[in-house]
N, C-alpha and C positions, 0 to 999 in steps of 0.2 A: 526403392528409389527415393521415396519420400523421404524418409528416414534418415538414407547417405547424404544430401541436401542441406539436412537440420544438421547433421554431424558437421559436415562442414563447415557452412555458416556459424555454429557455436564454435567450432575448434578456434575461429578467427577472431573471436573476443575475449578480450582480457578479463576475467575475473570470472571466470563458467569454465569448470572442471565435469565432465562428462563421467556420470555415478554409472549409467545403466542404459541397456537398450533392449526394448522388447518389440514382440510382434503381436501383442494380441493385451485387450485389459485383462485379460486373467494372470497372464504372465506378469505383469506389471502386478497387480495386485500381490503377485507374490516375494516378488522383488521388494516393496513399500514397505512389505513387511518386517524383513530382515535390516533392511536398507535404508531408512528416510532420509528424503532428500530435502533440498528446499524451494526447488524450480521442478516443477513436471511440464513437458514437451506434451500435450497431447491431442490424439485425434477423437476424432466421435464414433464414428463407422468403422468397428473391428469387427476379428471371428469373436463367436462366441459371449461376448460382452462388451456394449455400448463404451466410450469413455465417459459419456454423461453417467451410467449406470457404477462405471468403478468410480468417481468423484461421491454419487451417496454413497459407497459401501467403505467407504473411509472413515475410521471414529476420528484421524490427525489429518488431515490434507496439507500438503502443501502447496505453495503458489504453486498456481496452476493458468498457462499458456493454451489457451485451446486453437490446433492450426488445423485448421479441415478445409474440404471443397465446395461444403456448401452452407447459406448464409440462413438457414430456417433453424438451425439449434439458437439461435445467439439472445433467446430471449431466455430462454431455458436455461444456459449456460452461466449468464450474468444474475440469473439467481441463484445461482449455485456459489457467487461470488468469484468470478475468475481474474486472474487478471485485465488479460484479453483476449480480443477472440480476431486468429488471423485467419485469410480466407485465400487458398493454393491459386496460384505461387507465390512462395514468400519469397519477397525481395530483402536482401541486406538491410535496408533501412527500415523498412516496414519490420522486421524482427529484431533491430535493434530500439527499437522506440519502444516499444513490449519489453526488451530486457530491462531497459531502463526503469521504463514504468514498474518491473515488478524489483528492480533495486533497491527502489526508495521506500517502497513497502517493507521490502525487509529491513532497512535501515532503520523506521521509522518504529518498527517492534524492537529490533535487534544494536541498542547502541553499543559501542565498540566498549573494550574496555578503558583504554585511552580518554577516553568520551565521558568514562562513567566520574560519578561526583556525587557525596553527600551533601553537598552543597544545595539548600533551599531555595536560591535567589542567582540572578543574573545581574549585571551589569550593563547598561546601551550607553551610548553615546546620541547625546540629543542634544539640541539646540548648544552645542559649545560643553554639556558637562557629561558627565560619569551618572547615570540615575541610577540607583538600588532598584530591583523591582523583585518581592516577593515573588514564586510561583504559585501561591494563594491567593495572590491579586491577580492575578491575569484572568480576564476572560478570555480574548481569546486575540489571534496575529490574526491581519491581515496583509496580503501582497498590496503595493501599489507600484506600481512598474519597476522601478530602480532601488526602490523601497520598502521597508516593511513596517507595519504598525501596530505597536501594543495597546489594547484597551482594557481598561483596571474596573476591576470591582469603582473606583471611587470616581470614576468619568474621567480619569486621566488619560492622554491619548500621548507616545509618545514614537515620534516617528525616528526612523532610522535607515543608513542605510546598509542592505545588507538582502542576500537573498533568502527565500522560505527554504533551501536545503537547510545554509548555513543556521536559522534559527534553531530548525528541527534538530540537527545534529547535536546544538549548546541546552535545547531545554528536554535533558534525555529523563525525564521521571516519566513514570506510566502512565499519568492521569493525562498527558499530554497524545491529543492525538491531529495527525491531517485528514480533514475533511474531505479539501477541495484542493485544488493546485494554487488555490489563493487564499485559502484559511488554515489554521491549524487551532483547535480550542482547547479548553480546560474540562474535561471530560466531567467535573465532579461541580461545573456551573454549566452543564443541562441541564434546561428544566424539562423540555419533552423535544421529542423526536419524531415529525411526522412521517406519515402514511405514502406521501411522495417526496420519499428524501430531504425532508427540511429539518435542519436543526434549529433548536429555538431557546436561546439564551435571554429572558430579561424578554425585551422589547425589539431582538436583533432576531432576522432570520438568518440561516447562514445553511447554501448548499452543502450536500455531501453525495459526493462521486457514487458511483457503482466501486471503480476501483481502490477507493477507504472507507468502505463501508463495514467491510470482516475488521480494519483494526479499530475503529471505534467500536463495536461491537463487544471487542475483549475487553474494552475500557470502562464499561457500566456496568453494573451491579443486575446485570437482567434474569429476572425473574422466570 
């Protein structure tokens, strides 16, 4: 019944093409294999195999949505880096907030081709001109409501208006990644990365989500 719910609810948004459906993580695990997808639907409490248990038995994981009934995995879960974690019954909006949230992840790995560019540098519109801005000078965007802001290697700060999709989808190189839902930085101007999710540029701290924390992660050199 769970299942037919989730079927539904995706069948009704645009951009979720439904790969596979199982009744159990072992089933699924054998599915992943043949099959990868890039959104996993999953519960915690199956036969035979946990879904926290089939997320480590995965050398590739993909976004993964975790929807169950009860709210004591979610610590566990969100180290495992999950999307998110929704708690029965899903309502339409409550599982579209999740799709969305794991969209922009993938967007944020995954630029289009359209998107793509050898191009080194950008262009903003600020105080009346056209500024050049290297993506070696950037440390890092911030949101500011209506707004977004470049901060440069050289303390130039250059406001614009425009949203953090829009920036993330124009500054499509690797070393760029979203932190936060109001940062996006220059992965290769970290200097360290603490203990309780802070990142730390320079003299700047700058949070990082649970939900960017796997794509910054592919973006440093980690040892």
């Amino acid at each position: 019944m769970a299942r037919a719910v989730l079927r539904q609810i995706a069948s009704s948004l645009d951009g979720l093409e439904l790969a596979g459906e199982c009744a159990s993580a072992l089933e699924a695990f054998n599915l992943l294999q043949k099959e990868p997808v890039d959104l996993l639907l999953l519960d915690v409490e199956m036969p035979e195999m946990s879904g926290l248990e089939l997320l480590q038995s995965l050398a590739t994981r993909p976004l993964v949505i975790l929807i169950t009934s009860k709210t004591e995995y979610a610590v566990e879960a969100f180290d495992l880096n999950v999307v998110d974690y929704i708690v029965k019954p899903v309502t339409i909006a409550r599982f579209m907030a999740a799709v969305q949230r794991a969209r922009e992840i993938w967007d944020s790995r995954h630029n289009t081709v359209e998107n793509s560019t050898e191009k080194d540098y950008l262009f903003v519109r600020s105080d009346g001109a056209l500024i050049k801005i290297r993506y070696d000078e950037i440390l890092w965007v911030q949101a500011l409501v209506d707004y977004v802001q470049f901060v440069t290697v050289s303390g130039k700060k250059y406001t614009v208006h425009a949203t953090m999709k829009s920036v993330a989808a124009h500054l499509n190189d690797r070393r760029f990644a979203r932190t936060h839902r109001s940062y996006i930085v220059n992965s290769d101007k970290i200097d360290r990365i603490e203990e309780n999710a802070m990142i730390v540029i320079g003299k700047q701290v700058i949070p990082m989500s649970e939900q960017y924390k796997s794509a910054v992660m592919e973006r440093i050199n980690l040892l």
